[in-house]
N, CA, C and O atoms as a Maestro MAE file, in Angstrom:
{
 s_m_m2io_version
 :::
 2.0.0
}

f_m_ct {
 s_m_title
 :::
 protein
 m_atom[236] {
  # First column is atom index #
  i_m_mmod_type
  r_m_x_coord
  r_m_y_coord
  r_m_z_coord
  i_m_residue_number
  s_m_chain_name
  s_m_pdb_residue_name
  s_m_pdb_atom_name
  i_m_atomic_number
  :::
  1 25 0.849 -1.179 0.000 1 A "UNK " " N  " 7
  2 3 0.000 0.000 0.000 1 A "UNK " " CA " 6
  3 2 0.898 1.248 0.000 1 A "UNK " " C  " 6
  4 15 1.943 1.159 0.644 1 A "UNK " " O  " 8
  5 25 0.633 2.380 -0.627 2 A "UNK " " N  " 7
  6 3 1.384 3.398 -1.212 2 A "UNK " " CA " 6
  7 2 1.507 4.337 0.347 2 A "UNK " " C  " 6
  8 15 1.178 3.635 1.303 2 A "UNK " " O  " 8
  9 25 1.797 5.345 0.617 3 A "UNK " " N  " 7
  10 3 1.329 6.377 1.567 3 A "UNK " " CA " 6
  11 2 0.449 6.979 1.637 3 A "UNK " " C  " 6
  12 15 -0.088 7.201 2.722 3 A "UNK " " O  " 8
  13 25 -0.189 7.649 0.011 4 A "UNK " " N  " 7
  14 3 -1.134 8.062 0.322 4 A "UNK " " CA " 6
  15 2 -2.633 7.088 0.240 4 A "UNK " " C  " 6
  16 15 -3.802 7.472 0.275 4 A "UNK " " O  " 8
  17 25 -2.202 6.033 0.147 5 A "UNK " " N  " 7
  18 3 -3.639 4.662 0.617 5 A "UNK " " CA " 6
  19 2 -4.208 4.376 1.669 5 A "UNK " " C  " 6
  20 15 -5.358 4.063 1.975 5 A "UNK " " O  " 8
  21 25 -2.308 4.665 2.729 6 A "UNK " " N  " 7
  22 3 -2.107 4.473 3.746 6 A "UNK " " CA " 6
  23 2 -2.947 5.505 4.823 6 A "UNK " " C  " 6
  24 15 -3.530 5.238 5.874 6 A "UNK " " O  " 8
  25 25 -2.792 6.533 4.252 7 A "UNK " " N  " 7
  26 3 -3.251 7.763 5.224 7 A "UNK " " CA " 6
  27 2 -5.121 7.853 4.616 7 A "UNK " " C  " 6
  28 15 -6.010 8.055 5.442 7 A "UNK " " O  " 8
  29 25 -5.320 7.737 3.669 8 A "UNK " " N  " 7
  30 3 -6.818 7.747 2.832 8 A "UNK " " CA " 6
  31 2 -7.632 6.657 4.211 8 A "UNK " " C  " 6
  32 15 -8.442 7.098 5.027 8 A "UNK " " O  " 8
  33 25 -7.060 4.965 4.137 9 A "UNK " " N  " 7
  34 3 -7.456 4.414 4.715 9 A "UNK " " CA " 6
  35 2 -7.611 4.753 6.660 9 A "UNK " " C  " 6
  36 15 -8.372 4.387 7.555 9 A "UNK " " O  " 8
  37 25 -6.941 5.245 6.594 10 A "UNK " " N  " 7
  38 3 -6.699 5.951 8.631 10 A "UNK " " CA " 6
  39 2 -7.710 6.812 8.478 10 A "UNK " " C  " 6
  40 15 -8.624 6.564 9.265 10 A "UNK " " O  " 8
  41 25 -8.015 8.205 7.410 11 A "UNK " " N  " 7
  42 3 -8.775 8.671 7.512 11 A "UNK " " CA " 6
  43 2 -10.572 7.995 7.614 11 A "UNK " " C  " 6
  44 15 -11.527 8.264 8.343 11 A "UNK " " O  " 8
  45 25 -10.396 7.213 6.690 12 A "UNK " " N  " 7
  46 3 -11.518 6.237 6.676 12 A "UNK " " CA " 6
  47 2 -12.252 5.876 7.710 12 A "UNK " " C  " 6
  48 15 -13.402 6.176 8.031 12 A "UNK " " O  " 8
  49 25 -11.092 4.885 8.417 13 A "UNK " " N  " 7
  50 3 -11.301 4.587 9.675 13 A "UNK " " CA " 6
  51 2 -11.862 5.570 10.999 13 A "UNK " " C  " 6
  52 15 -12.781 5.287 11.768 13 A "UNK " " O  " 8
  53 25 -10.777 7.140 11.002 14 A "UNK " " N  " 7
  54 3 -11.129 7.856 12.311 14 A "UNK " " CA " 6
  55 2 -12.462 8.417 11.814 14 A "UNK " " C  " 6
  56 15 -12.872 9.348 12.508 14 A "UNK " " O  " 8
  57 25 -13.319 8.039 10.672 15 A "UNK " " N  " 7
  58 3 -14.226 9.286 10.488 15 A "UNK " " CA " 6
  59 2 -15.632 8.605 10.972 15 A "UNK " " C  " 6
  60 15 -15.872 7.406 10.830 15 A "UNK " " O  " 8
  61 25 -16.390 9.409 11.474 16 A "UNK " " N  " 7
  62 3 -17.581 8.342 12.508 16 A "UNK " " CA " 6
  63 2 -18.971 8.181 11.457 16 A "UNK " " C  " 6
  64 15 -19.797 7.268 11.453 16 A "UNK " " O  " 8
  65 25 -18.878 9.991 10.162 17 A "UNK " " N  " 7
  66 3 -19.965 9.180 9.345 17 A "UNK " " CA " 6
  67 2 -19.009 9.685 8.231 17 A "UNK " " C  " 6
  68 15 -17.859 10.100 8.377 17 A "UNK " " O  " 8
  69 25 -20.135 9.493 6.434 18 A "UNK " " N  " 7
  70 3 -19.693 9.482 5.532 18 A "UNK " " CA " 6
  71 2 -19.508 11.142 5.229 18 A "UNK " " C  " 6
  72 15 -18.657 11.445 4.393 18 A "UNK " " O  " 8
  73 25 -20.407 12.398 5.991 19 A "UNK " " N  " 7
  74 3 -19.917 13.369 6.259 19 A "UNK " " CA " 6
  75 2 -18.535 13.821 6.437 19 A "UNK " " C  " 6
  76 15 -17.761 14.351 5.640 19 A "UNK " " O  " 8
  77 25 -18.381 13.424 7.904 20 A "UNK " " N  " 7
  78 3 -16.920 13.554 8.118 20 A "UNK " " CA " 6
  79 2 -15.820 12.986 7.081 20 A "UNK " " C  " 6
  80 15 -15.053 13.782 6.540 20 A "UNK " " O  " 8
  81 25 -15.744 11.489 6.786 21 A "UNK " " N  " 7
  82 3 -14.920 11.212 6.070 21 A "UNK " " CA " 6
  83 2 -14.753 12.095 4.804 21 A "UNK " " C  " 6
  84 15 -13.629 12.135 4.302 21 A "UNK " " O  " 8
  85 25 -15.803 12.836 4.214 22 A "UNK " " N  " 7
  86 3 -15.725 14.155 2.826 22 A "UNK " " CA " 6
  87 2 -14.845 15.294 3.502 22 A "UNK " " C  " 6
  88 15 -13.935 15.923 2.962 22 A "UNK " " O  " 8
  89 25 -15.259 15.406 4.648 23 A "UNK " " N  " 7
  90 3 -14.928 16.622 5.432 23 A "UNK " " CA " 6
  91 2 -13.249 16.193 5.585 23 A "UNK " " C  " 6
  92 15 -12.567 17.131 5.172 23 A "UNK " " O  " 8
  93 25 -12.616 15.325 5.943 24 A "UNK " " N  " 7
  94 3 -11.281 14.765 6.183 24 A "UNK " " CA " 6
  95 2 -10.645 14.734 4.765 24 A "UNK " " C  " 6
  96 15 -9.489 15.117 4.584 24 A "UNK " " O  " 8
  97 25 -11.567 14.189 3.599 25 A "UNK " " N  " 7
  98 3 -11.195 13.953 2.600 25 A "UNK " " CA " 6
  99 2 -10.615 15.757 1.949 25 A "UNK " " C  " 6
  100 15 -9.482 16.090 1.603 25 A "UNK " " O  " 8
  101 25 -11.760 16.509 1.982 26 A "UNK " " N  " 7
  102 3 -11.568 17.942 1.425 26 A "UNK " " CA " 6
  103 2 -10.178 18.611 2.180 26 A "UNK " " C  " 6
  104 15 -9.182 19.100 1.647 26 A "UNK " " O  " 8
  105 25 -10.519 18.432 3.685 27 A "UNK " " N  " 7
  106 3 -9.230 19.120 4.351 27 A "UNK " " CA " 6
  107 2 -7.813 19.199 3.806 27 A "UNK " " C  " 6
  108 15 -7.129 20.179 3.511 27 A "UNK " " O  " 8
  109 25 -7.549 17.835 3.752 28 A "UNK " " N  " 7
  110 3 -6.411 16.991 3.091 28 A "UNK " " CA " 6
  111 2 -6.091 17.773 1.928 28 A "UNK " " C  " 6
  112 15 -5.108 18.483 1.716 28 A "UNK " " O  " 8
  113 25 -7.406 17.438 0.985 29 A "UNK " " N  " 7
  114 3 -6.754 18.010 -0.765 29 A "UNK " " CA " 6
  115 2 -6.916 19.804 -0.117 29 A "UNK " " C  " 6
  116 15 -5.880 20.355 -0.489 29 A "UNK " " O  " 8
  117 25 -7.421 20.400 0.334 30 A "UNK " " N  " 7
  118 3 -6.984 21.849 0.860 30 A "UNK " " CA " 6
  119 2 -5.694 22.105 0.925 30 A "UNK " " C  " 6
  120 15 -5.154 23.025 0.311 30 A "UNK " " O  " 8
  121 25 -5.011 21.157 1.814 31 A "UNK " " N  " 7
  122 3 -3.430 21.225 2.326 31 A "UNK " " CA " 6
  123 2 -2.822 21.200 1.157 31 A "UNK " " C  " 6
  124 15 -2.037 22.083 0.812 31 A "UNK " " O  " 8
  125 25 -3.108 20.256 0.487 32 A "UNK " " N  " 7
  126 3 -1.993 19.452 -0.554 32 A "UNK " " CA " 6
  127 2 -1.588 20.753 -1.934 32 A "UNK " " C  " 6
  128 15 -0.491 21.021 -2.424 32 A "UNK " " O  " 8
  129 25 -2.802 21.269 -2.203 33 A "UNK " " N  " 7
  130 3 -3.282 22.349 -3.437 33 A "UNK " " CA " 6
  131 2 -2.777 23.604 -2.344 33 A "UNK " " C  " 6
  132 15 -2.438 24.544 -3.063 33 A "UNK " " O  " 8
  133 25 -2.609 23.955 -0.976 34 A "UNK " " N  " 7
  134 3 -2.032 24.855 -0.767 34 A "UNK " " CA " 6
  135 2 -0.713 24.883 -0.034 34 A "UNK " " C  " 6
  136 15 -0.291 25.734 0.749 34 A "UNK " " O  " 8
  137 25 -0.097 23.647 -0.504 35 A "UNK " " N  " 7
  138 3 1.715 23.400 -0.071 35 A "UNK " " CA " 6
  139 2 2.421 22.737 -1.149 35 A "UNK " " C  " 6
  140 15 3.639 22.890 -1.058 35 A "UNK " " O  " 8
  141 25 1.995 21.972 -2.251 36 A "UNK " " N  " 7
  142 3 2.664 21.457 -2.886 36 A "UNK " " CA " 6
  143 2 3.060 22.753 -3.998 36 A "UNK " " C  " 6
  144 15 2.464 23.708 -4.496 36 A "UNK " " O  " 8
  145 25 4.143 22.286 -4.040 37 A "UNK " " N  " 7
  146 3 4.827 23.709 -5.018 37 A "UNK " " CA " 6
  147 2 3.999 24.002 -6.307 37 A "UNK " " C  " 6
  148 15 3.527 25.132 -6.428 37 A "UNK " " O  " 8
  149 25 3.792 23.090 -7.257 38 A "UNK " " N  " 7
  150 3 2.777 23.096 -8.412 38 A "UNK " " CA " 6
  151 2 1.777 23.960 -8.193 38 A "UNK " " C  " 6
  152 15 1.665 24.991 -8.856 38 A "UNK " " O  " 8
  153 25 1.099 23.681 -7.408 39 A "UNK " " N  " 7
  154 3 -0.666 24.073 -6.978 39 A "UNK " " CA " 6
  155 2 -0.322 25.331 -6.676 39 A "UNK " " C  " 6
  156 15 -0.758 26.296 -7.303 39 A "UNK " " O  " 8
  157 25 0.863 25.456 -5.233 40 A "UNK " " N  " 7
  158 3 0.493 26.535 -4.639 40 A "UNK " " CA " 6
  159 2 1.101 27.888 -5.276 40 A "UNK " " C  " 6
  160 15 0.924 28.947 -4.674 40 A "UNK " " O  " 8
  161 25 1.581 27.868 -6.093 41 A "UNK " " N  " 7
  162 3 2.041 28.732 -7.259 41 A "UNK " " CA " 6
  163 2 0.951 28.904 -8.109 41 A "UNK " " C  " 6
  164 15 0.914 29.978 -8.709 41 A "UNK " " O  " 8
  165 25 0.069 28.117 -8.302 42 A "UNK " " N  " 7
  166 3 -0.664 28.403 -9.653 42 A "UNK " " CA " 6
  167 2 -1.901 28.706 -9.151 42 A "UNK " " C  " 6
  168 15 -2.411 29.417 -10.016 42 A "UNK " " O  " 8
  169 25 -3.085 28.503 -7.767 43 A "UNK " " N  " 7
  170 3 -3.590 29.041 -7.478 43 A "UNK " " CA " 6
  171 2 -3.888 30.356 -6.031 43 A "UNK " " C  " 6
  172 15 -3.831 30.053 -4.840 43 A "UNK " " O  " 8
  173 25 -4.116 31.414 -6.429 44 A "UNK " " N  " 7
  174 3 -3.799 32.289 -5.343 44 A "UNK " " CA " 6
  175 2 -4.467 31.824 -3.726 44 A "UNK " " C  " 6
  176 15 -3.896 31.884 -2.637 44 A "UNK " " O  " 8
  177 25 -5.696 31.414 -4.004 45 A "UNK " " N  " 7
  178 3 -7.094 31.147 -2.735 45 A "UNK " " CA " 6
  179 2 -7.487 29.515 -2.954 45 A "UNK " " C  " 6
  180 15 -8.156 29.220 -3.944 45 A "UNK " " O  " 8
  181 25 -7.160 28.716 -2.235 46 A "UNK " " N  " 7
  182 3 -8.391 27.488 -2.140 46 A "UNK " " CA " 6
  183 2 -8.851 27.597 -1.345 46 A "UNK " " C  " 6
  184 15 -8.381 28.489 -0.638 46 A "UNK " " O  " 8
  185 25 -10.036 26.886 -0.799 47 A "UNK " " N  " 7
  186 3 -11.309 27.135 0.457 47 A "UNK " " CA " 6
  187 2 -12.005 26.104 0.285 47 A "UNK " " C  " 6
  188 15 -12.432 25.765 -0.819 47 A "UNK " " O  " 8
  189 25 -12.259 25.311 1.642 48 A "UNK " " N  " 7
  190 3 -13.195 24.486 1.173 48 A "UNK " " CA " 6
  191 2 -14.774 25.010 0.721 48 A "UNK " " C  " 6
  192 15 -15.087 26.173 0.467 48 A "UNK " " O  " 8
  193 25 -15.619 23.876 0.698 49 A "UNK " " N  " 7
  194 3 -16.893 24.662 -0.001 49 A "UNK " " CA " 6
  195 2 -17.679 25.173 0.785 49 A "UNK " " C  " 6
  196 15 -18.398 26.036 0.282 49 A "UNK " " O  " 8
  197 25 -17.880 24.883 2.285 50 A "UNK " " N  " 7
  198 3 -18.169 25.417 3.116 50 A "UNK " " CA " 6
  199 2 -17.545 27.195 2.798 50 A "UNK " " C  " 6
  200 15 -18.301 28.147 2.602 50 A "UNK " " O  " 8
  201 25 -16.449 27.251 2.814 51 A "UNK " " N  " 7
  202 3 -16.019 28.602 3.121 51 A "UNK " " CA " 6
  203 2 -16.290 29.471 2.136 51 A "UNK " " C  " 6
  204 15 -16.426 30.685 2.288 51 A "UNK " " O  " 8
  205 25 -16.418 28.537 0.553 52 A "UNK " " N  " 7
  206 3 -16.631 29.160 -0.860 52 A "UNK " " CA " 6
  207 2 -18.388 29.842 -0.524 52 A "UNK " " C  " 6
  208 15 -18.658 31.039 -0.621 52 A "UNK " " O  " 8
  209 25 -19.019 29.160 -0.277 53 A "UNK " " N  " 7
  210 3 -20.405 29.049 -0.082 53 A "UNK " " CA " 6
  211 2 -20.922 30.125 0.457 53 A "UNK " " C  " 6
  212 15 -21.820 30.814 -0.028 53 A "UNK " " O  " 8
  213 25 -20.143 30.352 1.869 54 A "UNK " " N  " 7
  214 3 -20.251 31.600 2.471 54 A "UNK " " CA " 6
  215 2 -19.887 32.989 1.892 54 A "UNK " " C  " 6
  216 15 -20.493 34.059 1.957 54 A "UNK " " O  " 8
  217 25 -18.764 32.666 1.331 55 A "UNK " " N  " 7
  218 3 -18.451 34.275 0.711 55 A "UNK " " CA " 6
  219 2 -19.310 34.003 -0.595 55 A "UNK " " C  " 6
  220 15 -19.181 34.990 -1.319 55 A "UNK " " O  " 8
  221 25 -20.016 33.193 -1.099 56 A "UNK " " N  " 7
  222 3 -20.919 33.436 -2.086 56 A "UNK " " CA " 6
  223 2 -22.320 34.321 -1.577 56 A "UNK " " C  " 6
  224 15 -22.825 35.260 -2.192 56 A "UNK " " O  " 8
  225 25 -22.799 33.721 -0.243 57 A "UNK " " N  " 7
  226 3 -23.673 34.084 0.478 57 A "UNK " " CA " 6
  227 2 -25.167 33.643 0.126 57 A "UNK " " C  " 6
  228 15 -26.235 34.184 -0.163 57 A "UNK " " O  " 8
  229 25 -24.418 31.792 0.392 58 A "UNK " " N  " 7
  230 3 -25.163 30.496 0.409 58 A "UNK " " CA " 6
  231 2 -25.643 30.294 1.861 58 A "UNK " " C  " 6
  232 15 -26.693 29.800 2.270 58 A "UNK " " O  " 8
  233 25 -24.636 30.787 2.501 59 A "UNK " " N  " 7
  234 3 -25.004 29.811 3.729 59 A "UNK " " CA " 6
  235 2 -25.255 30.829 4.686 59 A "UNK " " C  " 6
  236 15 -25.586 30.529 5.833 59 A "UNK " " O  " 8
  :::
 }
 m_bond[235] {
  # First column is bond index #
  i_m_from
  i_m_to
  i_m_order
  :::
  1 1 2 1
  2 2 3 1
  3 3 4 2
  4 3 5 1
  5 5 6 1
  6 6 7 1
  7 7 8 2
  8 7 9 1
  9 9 10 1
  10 10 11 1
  11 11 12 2
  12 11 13 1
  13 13 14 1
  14 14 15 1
  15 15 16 2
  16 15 17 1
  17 17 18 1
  18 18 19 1
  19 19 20 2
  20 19 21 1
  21 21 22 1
  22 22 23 1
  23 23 24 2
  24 23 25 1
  25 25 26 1
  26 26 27 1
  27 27 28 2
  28 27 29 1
  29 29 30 1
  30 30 31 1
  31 31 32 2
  32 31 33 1
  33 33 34 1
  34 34 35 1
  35 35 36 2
  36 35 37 1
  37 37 38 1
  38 38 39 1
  39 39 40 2
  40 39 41 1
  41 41 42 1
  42 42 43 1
  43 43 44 2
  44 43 45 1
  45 45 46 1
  46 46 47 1
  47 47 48 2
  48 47 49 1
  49 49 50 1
  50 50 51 1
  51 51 52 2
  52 51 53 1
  53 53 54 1
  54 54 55 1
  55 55 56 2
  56 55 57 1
  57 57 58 1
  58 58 59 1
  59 59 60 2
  60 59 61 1
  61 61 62 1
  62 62 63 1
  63 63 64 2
  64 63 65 1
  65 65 66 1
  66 66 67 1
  67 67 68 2
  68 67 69 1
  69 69 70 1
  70 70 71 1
  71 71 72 2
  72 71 73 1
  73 73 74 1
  74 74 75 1
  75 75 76 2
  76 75 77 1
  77 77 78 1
  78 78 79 1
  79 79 80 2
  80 79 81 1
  81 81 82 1
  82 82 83 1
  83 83 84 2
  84 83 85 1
  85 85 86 1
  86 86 87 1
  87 87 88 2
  88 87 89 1
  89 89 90 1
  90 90 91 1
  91 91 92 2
  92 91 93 1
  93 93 94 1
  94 94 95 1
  95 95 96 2
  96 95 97 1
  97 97 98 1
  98 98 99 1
  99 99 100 2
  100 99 101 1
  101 101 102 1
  102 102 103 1
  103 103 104 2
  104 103 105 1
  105 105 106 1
  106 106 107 1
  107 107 108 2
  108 107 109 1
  109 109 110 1
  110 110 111 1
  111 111 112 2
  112 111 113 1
  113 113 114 1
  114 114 115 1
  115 115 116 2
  116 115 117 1
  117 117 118 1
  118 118 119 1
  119 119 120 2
  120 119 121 1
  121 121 122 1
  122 122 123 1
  123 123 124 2
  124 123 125 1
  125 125 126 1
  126 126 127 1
  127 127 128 2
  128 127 129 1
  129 129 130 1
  130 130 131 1
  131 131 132 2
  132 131 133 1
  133 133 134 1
  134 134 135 1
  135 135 136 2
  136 135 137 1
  137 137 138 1
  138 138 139 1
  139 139 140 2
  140 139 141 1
  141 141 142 1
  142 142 143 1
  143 143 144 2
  144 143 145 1
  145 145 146 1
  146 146 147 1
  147 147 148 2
  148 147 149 1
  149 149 150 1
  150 150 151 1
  151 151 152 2
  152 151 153 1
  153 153 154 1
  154 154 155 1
  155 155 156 2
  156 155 157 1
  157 157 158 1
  158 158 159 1
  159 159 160 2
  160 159 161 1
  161 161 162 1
  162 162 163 1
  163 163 164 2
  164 163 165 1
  165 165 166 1
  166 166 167 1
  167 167 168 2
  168 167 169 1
  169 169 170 1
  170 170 171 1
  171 171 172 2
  172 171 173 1
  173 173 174 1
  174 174 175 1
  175 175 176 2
  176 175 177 1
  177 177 178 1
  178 178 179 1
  179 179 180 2
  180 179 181 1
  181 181 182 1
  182 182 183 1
  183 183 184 2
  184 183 185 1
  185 185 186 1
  186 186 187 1
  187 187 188 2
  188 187 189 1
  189 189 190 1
  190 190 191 1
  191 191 192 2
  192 191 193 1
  193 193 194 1
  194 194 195 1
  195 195 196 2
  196 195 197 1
  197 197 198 1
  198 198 199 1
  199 199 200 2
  200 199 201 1
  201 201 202 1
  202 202 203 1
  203 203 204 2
  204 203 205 1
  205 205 206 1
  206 206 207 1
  207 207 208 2
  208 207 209 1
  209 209 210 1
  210 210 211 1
  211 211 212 2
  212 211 213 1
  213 213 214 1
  214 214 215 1
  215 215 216 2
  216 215 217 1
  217 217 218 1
  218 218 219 1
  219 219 220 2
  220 219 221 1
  221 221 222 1
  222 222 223 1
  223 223 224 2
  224 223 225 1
  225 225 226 1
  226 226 227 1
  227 227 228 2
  228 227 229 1
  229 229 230 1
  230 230 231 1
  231 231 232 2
  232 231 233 1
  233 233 234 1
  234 234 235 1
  235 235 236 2
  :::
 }
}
């Protein structure tokens, strides 16, 4: 199993519904798109959709 299978599956596990596990899942790709050199160069703002939603003035 790769690392990131490794950590997908832990998340899996600590998450109590299928909510959370999206919610763990989004966090994650948040981090990744705002530290990996590629991403974080090429986009200025990520947010999850919760946060998009709000400054739309969804929620």
């Amino acid at each position: 199993m790769t690392a990131i299978e490794d950590l997908l599956d832990q998340l899996r596990k600590a998450a109590a519904s299928e909510k959370e596990k999206g919610t763990y899942f989004e966090e994650l790709i948040l981090c990744y798109l705002r530290n990996e050199a590629t991403y974080r160069d090429l986009y200025s703002d990520v947010w999850t959709y919760a946060d998009w939603a709000a400054l739309q003035g969804h929620m």
